[in-house]
VOGU-3710 file (C-alpha; in Angstrom, 3 decimals, decimal comma):
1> xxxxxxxxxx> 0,000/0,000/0,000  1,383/3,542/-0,892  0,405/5,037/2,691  3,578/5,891/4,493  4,186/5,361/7,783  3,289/7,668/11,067  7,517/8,287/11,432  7,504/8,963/7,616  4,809/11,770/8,210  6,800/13,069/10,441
11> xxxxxxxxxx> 9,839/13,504/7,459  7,504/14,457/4,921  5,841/17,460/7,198  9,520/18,648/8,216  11,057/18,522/4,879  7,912/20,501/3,560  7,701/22,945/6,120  11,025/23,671/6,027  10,929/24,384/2,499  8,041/27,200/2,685
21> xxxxxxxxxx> 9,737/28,635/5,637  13,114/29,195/3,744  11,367/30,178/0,521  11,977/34,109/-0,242  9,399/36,393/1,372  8,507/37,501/-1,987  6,939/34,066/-2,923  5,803/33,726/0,475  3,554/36,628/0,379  1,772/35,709/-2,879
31> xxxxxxxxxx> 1,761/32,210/-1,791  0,007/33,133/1,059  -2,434/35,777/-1,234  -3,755/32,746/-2,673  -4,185/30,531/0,389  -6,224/33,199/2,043  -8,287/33,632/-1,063  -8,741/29,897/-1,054  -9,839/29,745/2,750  -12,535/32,417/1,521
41> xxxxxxxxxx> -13,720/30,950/-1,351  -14,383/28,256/0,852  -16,567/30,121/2,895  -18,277/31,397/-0,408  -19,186/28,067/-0,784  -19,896/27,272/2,633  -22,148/30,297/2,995  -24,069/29,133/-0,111  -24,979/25,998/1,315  -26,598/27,608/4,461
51> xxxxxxxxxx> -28,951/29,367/2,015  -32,499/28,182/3,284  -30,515/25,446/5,758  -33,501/26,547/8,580  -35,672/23,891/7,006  -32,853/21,127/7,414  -32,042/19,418/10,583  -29,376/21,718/12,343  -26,406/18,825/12,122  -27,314/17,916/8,371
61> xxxxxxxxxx> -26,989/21,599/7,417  -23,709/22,033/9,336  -22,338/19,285/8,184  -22,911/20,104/4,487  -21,800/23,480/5,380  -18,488/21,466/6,585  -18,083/19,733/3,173  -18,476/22,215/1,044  -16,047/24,504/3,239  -13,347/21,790/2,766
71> xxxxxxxxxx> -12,989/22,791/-0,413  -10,979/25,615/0,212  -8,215/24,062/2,026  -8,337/21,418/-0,792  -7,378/24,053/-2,951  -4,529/25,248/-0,246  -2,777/21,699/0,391  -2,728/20,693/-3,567  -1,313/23,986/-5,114  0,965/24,120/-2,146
81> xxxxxxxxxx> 0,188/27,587/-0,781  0,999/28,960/2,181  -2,004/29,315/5,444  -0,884/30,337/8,621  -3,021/28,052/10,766  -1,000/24,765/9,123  2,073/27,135/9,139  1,644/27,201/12,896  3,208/23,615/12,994  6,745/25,085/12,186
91> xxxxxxxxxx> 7,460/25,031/16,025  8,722/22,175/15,403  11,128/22,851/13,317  12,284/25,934/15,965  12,534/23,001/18,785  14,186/20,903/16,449  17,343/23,577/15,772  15,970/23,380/12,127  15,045/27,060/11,785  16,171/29,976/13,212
101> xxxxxxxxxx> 13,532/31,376/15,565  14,181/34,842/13,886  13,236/33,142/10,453  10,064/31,663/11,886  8,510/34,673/13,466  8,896/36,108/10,423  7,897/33,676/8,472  4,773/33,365/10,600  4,149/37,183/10,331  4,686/37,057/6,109
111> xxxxxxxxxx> 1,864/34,483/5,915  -0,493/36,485/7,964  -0,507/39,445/6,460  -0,654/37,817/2,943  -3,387/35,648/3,910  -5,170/38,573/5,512  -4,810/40,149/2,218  -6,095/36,889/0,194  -9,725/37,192/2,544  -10,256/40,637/2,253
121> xxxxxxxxxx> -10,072/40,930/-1,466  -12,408/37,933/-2,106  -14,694/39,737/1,126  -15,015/42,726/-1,419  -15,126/41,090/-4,454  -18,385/39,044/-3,659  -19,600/42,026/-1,956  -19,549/44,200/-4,616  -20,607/41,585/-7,110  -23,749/41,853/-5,561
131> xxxxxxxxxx> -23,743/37,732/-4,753  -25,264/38,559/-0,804  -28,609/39,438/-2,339  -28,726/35,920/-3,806  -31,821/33,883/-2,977  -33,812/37,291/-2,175  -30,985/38,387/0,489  -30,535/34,769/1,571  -26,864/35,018/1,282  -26,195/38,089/2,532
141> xxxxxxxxxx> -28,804/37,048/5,255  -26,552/33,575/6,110  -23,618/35,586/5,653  -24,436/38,362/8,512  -25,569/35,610/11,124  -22,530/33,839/11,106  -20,313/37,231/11,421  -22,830/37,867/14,433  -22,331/34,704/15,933  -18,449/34,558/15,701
151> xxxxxxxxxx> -18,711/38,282/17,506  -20,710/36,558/20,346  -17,949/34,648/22,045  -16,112/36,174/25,108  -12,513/35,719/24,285  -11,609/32,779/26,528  -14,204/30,827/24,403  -12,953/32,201/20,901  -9,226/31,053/22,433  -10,666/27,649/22,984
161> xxxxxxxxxx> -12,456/27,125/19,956  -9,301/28,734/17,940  -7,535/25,466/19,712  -9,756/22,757/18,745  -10,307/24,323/15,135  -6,929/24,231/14,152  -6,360/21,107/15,857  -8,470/19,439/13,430  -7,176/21,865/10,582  -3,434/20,904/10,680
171> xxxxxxxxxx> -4,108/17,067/11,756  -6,059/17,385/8,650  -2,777/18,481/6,850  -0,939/15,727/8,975  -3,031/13,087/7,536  -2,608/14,572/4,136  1,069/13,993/4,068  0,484/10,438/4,440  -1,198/10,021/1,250  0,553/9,460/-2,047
181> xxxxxxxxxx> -2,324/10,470/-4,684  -4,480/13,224/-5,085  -7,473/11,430/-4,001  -5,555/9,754/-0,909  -4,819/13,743/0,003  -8,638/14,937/-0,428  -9,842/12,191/1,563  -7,786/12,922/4,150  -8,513/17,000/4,394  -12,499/16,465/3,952
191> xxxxxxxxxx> -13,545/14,594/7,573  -11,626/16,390/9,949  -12,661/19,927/8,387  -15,720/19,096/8,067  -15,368/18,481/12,132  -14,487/21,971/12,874  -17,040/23,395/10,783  -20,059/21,534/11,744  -18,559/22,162/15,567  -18,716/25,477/14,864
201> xxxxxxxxxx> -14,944/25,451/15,898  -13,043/29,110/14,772  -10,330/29,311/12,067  -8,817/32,751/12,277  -8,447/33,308/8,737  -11,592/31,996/7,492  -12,829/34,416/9,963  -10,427/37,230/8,096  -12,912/36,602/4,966  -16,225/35,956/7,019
211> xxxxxxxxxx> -16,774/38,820/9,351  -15,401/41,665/7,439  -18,328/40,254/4,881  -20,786/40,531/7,628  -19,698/43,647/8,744  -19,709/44,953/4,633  -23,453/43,892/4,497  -24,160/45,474/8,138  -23,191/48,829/6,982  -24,757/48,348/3,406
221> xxxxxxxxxx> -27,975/47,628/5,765  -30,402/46,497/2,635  -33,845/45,432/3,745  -34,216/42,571/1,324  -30,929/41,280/3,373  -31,777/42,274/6,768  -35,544/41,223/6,734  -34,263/37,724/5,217  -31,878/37,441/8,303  -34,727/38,478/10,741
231> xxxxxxxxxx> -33,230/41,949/11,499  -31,034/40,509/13,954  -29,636/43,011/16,974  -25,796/43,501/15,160  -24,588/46,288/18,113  -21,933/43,670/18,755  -20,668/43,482/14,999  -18,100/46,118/14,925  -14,309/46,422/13,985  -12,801/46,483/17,834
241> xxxxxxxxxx> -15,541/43,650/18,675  -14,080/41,718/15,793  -10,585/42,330/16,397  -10,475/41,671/20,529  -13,702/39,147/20,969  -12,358/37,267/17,985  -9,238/37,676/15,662  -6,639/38,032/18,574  -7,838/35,208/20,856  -8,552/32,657/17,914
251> xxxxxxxxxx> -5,367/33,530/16,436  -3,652/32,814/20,004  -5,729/29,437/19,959  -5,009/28,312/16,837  -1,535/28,482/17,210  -1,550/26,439/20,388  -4,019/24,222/18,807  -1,618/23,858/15,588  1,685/24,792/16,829  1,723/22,656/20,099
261> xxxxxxxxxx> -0,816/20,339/20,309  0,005/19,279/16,671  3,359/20,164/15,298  5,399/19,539/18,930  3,224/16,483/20,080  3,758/14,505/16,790  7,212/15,792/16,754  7,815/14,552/20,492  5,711/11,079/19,988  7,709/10,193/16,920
271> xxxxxxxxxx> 11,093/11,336/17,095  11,743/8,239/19,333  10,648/6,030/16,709  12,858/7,621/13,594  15,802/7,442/16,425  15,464/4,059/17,207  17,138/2,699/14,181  20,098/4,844/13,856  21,071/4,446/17,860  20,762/-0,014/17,626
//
Protein backbone atom coordinates (compact mmCIF):
# COMPACT_ATOMS: atom_id res chain seq x y z
CA UNK A 1 0.00 0.00 0.00
CA UNK A 2 1.38 3.54 -0.89
CA UNK A 3 0.40 5.04 2.69
CA UNK A 4 3.58 5.89 4.49
CA UNK A 5 4.19 5.36 7.78
CA UNK A 6 3.29 7.67 11.07
CA UNK A 7 7.52 8.29 11.43
CA UNK A 8 7.50 8.96 7.62
CA UNK A 9 4.81 11.77 8.21
CA UNK A 10 6.80 13.07 10.44
CA UNK A 11 9.84 13.50 7.46
CA UNK A 12 7.50 14.46 4.92
CA UNK A 13 5.84 17.46 7.20
CA UNK A 14 9.52 18.65 8.22
CA UNK A 15 11.06 18.52 4.88
CA UNK A 16 7.91 20.50 3.56
CA UNK A 17 7.70 22.95 6.12
CA UNK A 18 11.02 23.67 6.03
CA UNK A 19 10.93 24.38 2.50
CA UNK A 20 8.04 27.20 2.69
CA UNK A 21 9.74 28.64 5.64
CA UNK A 22 13.11 29.20 3.74
CA UNK A 23 11.37 30.18 0.52
CA UNK A 24 11.98 34.11 -0.24
CA UNK A 25 9.40 36.39 1.37
CA UNK A 26 8.51 37.50 -1.99
CA UNK A 27 6.94 34.07 -2.92
CA UNK A 28 5.80 33.73 0.48
CA UNK A 29 3.55 36.63 0.38
CA UNK A 30 1.77 35.71 -2.88
CA UNK A 31 1.76 32.21 -1.79
CA UNK A 32 0.01 33.13 1.06
CA UNK A 33 -2.43 35.78 -1.23
CA UNK A 34 -3.76 32.75 -2.67
CA UNK A 35 -4.19 30.53 0.39
CA UNK A 36 -6.22 33.20 2.04
CA UNK A 37 -8.29 33.63 -1.06
CA UNK A 38 -8.74 29.90 -1.05
CA UNK A 39 -9.84 29.75 2.75
CA UNK A 40 -12.54 32.42 1.52
CA UNK A 41 -13.72 30.95 -1.35
CA UNK A 42 -14.38 28.26 0.85
CA UNK A 43 -16.57 30.12 2.90
CA UNK A 44 -18.28 31.40 -0.41
CA UNK A 45 -19.19 28.07 -0.78
CA UNK A 46 -19.90 27.27 2.63
CA UNK A 47 -22.15 30.30 3.00
CA UNK A 48 -24.07 29.13 -0.11
CA UNK A 49 -24.98 26.00 1.32
CA UNK A 50 -26.60 27.61 4.46
CA UNK A 51 -28.95 29.37 2.02
CA UNK A 52 -32.50 28.18 3.28
CA UNK A 53 -30.52 25.45 5.76
CA UNK A 54 -33.50 26.55 8.58
CA UNK A 55 -35.67 23.89 7.01
CA UNK A 56 -32.85 21.13 7.41
CA UNK A 57 -32.04 19.42 10.58
CA UNK A 58 -29.38 21.72 12.34
CA UNK A 59 -26.41 18.82 12.12
CA UNK A 60 -27.31 17.92 8.37
CA UNK A 61 -26.99 21.60 7.42
CA UNK A 62 -23.71 22.03 9.34
CA UNK A 63 -22.34 19.28 8.18
CA UNK A 64 -22.91 20.10 4.49
CA UNK A 65 -21.80 23.48 5.38
CA UNK A 66 -18.49 21.47 6.59
CA UNK A 67 -18.08 19.73 3.17
CA UNK A 68 -18.48 22.22 1.04
CA UNK A 69 -16.05 24.50 3.24
CA UNK A 70 -13.35 21.79 2.77
CA UNK A 71 -12.99 22.79 -0.41
CA UNK A 72 -10.98 25.61 0.21
CA UNK A 73 -8.21 24.06 2.03
CA UNK A 74 -8.34 21.42 -0.79
CA UNK A 75 -7.38 24.05 -2.95
CA UNK A 76 -4.53 25.25 -0.25
CA UNK A 77 -2.78 21.70 0.39
CA UNK A 78 -2.73 20.69 -3.57
CA UNK A 79 -1.31 23.99 -5.11
CA UNK A 80 0.96 24.12 -2.15
CA UNK A 81 0.19 27.59 -0.78
CA UNK A 82 1.00 28.96 2.18
CA UNK A 83 -2.00 29.31 5.44
CA UNK A 84 -0.88 30.34 8.62
CA UNK A 85 -3.02 28.05 10.77
CA UNK A 86 -1.00 24.76 9.12
CA UNK A 87 2.07 27.13 9.14
CA UNK A 88 1.64 27.20 12.90
CA UNK A 89 3.21 23.61 12.99
CA UNK A 90 6.74 25.08 12.19
CA UNK A 91 7.46 25.03 16.02
CA UNK A 92 8.72 22.17 15.40
CA UNK A 93 11.13 22.85 13.32
CA UNK A 94 12.28 25.93 15.96
CA UNK A 95 12.53 23.00 18.79
CA UNK A 96 14.19 20.90 16.45
CA UNK A 97 17.34 23.58 15.77
CA UNK A 98 15.97 23.38 12.13
CA UNK A 99 15.04 27.06 11.78
CA UNK A 100 16.17 29.98 13.21
CA UNK A 101 13.53 31.38 15.56
CA UNK A 102 14.18 34.84 13.89
CA UNK A 103 13.24 33.14 10.45
CA UNK A 104 10.06 31.66 11.89
CA UNK A 105 8.51 34.67 13.47
CA UNK A 106 8.90 36.11 10.42
CA UNK A 107 7.90 33.68 8.47
CA UNK A 108 4.77 33.36 10.60
CA UNK A 109 4.15 37.18 10.33
CA UNK A 110 4.69 37.06 6.11
CA UNK A 111 1.86 34.48 5.91
CA UNK A 112 -0.49 36.49 7.96
CA UNK A 113 -0.51 39.45 6.46
CA UNK A 114 -0.65 37.82 2.94
CA UNK A 115 -3.39 35.65 3.91
CA UNK A 116 -5.17 38.57 5.51
CA UNK A 117 -4.81 40.15 2.22
CA UNK A 118 -6.10 36.89 0.19
CA UNK A 119 -9.73 37.19 2.54
CA UNK A 120 -10.26 40.64 2.25
CA UNK A 121 -10.07 40.93 -1.47
CA UNK A 122 -12.41 37.93 -2.11
CA UNK A 123 -14.69 39.74 1.13
CA UNK A 124 -15.02 42.73 -1.42
CA UNK A 125 -15.13 41.09 -4.45
CA UNK A 126 -18.39 39.04 -3.66
CA UNK A 127 -19.60 42.03 -1.96
CA UNK A 128 -19.55 44.20 -4.62
CA UNK A 129 -20.61 41.59 -7.11
CA UNK A 130 -23.75 41.85 -5.56
CA UNK A 131 -23.74 37.73 -4.75
CA UNK A 132 -25.26 38.56 -0.80
CA UNK A 133 -28.61 39.44 -2.34
CA UNK A 134 -28.73 35.92 -3.81
CA UNK A 135 -31.82 33.88 -2.98
CA UNK A 136 -33.81 37.29 -2.18
CA UNK A 137 -30.99 38.39 0.49
CA UNK A 138 -30.53 34.77 1.57
CA UNK A 139 -26.86 35.02 1.28
CA UNK A 140 -26.20 38.09 2.53
CA UNK A 141 -28.80 37.05 5.26
CA UNK A 142 -26.55 33.58 6.11
CA UNK A 143 -23.62 35.59 5.65
CA UNK A 144 -24.44 38.36 8.51
CA UNK A 145 -25.57 35.61 11.12
CA UNK A 146 -22.53 33.84 11.11
CA UNK A 147 -20.31 37.23 11.42
CA UNK A 148 -22.83 37.87 14.43
CA UNK A 149 -22.33 34.70 15.93
CA UNK A 150 -18.45 34.56 15.70
CA UNK A 151 -18.71 38.28 17.51
CA UNK A 152 -20.71 36.56 20.35
CA UNK A 153 -17.95 34.65 22.04
CA UNK A 154 -16.11 36.17 25.11
CA UNK A 155 -12.51 35.72 24.29
CA UNK A 156 -11.61 32.78 26.53
CA UNK A 157 -14.20 30.83 24.40
CA UNK A 158 -12.95 32.20 20.90
CA UNK A 159 -9.23 31.05 22.43
CA UNK A 160 -10.67 27.65 22.98
CA UNK A 161 -12.46 27.13 19.96
CA UNK A 162 -9.30 28.73 17.94
CA UNK A 163 -7.54 25.47 19.71
CA UNK A 164 -9.76 22.76 18.74
CA UNK A 165 -10.31 24.32 15.13
CA UNK A 166 -6.93 24.23 14.15
CA UNK A 167 -6.36 21.11 15.86
CA UNK A 168 -8.47 19.44 13.43
CA UNK A 169 -7.18 21.86 10.58
CA UNK A 170 -3.43 20.90 10.68
CA UNK A 171 -4.11 17.07 11.76
CA UNK A 172 -6.06 17.39 8.65
CA UNK A 173 -2.78 18.48 6.85
CA UNK A 174 -0.94 15.73 8.98
CA UNK A 175 -3.03 13.09 7.54
CA UNK A 176 -2.61 14.57 4.14
CA UNK A 177 1.07 13.99 4.07
CA UNK A 178 0.48 10.44 4.44
CA UNK A 179 -1.20 10.02 1.25
CA UNK A 180 0.55 9.46 -2.05
CA UNK A 181 -2.32 10.47 -4.68
CA UNK A 182 -4.48 13.22 -5.09
CA UNK A 183 -7.47 11.43 -4.00
CA UNK A 184 -5.56 9.75 -0.91
CA UNK A 185 -4.82 13.74 0.00
CA UNK A 186 -8.64 14.94 -0.43
CA UNK A 187 -9.84 12.19 1.56
CA UNK A 188 -7.79 12.92 4.15
CA UNK A 189 -8.51 17.00 4.39
CA UNK A 190 -12.50 16.47 3.95
CA UNK A 191 -13.55 14.59 7.57
CA UNK A 192 -11.63 16.39 9.95
CA UNK A 193 -12.66 19.93 8.39
CA UNK A 194 -15.72 19.10 8.07
CA UNK A 195 -15.37 18.48 12.13
CA UNK A 196 -14.49 21.97 12.87
CA UNK A 197 -17.04 23.39 10.78
CA UNK A 198 -20.06 21.53 11.74
CA UNK A 199 -18.56 22.16 15.57
CA UNK A 200 -18.72 25.48 14.86
CA UNK A 201 -14.94 25.45 15.90
CA UNK A 202 -13.04 29.11 14.77
CA UNK A 203 -10.33 29.31 12.07
CA UNK A 204 -8.82 32.75 12.28
CA UNK A 205 -8.45 33.31 8.74
CA UNK A 206 -11.59 32.00 7.49
CA UNK A 207 -12.83 34.42 9.96
CA UNK A 208 -10.43 37.23 8.10
CA UNK A 209 -12.91 36.60 4.97
CA UNK A 210 -16.23 35.96 7.02
CA UNK A 211 -16.77 38.82 9.35
CA UNK A 212 -15.40 41.67 7.44
CA UNK A 213 -18.33 40.25 4.88
CA UNK A 214 -20.79 40.53 7.63
CA UNK A 215 -19.70 43.65 8.74
CA UNK A 216 -19.71 44.95 4.63
CA UNK A 217 -23.45 43.89 4.50
CA UNK A 218 -24.16 45.47 8.14
CA UNK A 219 -23.19 48.83 6.98
CA UNK A 220 -24.76 48.35 3.41
CA UNK A 221 -27.97 47.63 5.77
CA UNK A 222 -30.40 46.50 2.64
CA UNK A 223 -33.85 45.43 3.74
CA UNK A 224 -34.22 42.57 1.32
CA UNK A 225 -30.93 41.28 3.37
CA UNK A 226 -31.78 42.27 6.77
CA UNK A 227 -35.54 41.22 6.73
CA UNK A 228 -34.26 37.72 5.22
CA UNK A 229 -31.88 37.44 8.30
CA UNK A 230 -34.73 38.48 10.74
CA UNK A 231 -33.23 41.95 11.50
CA UNK A 232 -31.03 40.51 13.95
CA UNK A 233 -29.64 43.01 16.97
CA UNK A 234 -25.80 43.50 15.16
CA UNK A 235 -24.59 46.29 18.11
CA UNK A 236 -21.93 43.67 18.75
CA UNK A 237 -20.67 43.48 15.00
CA UNK A 238 -18.10 46.12 14.92
CA UNK A 239 -14.31 46.42 13.98
CA UNK A 240 -12.80 46.48 17.83
CA UNK A 241 -15.54 43.65 18.68
CA UNK A 242 -14.08 41.72 15.79
CA UNK A 243 -10.58 42.33 16.40
CA UNK A 244 -10.47 41.67 20.53
CA UNK A 245 -13.70 39.15 20.97
CA UNK A 246 -12.36 37.27 17.98
CA UNK A 247 -9.24 37.68 15.66
CA UNK A 248 -6.64 38.03 18.57
CA UNK A 249 -7.84 35.21 20.86
CA UNK A 250 -8.55 32.66 17.91
CA UNK A 251 -5.37 33.53 16.44
CA UNK A 252 -3.65 32.81 20.00
CA UNK A 253 -5.73 29.44 19.96
CA UNK A 254 -5.01 28.31 16.84
CA UNK A 255 -1.53 28.48 17.21
CA UNK A 256 -1.55 26.44 20.39
CA UNK A 257 -4.02 24.22 18.81
CA UNK A 258 -1.62 23.86 15.59
CA UNK A 259 1.69 24.79 16.83
CA UNK A 260 1.72 22.66 20.10
CA UNK A 261 -0.82 20.34 20.31
CA UNK A 262 0.01 19.28 16.67
CA UNK A 263 3.36 20.16 15.30
CA UNK A 264 5.40 19.54 18.93
CA UNK A 265 3.22 16.48 20.08
CA UNK A 266 3.76 14.51 16.79
CA UNK A 267 7.21 15.79 16.75
CA UNK A 268 7.81 14.55 20.49
CA UNK A 269 5.71 11.08 19.99
CA UNK A 270 7.71 10.19 16.92
CA UNK A 271 11.09 11.34 17.09
CA UNK A 272 11.74 8.24 19.33
CA UNK A 273 10.65 6.03 16.71
CA UNK A 274 12.86 7.62 13.59
CA UNK A 275 15.80 7.44 16.43
CA UNK A 276 15.46 4.06 17.21
CA UNK A 277 17.14 2.70 14.18
CA UNK A 278 20.10 4.84 13.86
CA UNK A 279 21.07 4.45 17.86
CA UNK A 280 20.76 -0.01 17.63
Amino acid sequence: MSLATPAQIVDAAEYGLLKKATTPFRTTLISAIFAGAFIALGFVFYTTSQMGAAQMPYGLAKIVGGLAFSTGLAMVIITGADLFTSTSMTLMLGVGGKLPWPRLIQHWGVVYVGNFIGALCVALIVFYSGTPHQGHGAWGAAALNTAISKVSHSPLESVLLGILCNFMVCMAVWLAFAGKTLADKILAITLPIALFVSAGFEHSIANMFMIPMGLLVKHAGADEVLTAAGNPAMGGLTIPDFLLHNLIPVTLGNILGGGIFVGLGMFFWHRRDREAPSNA
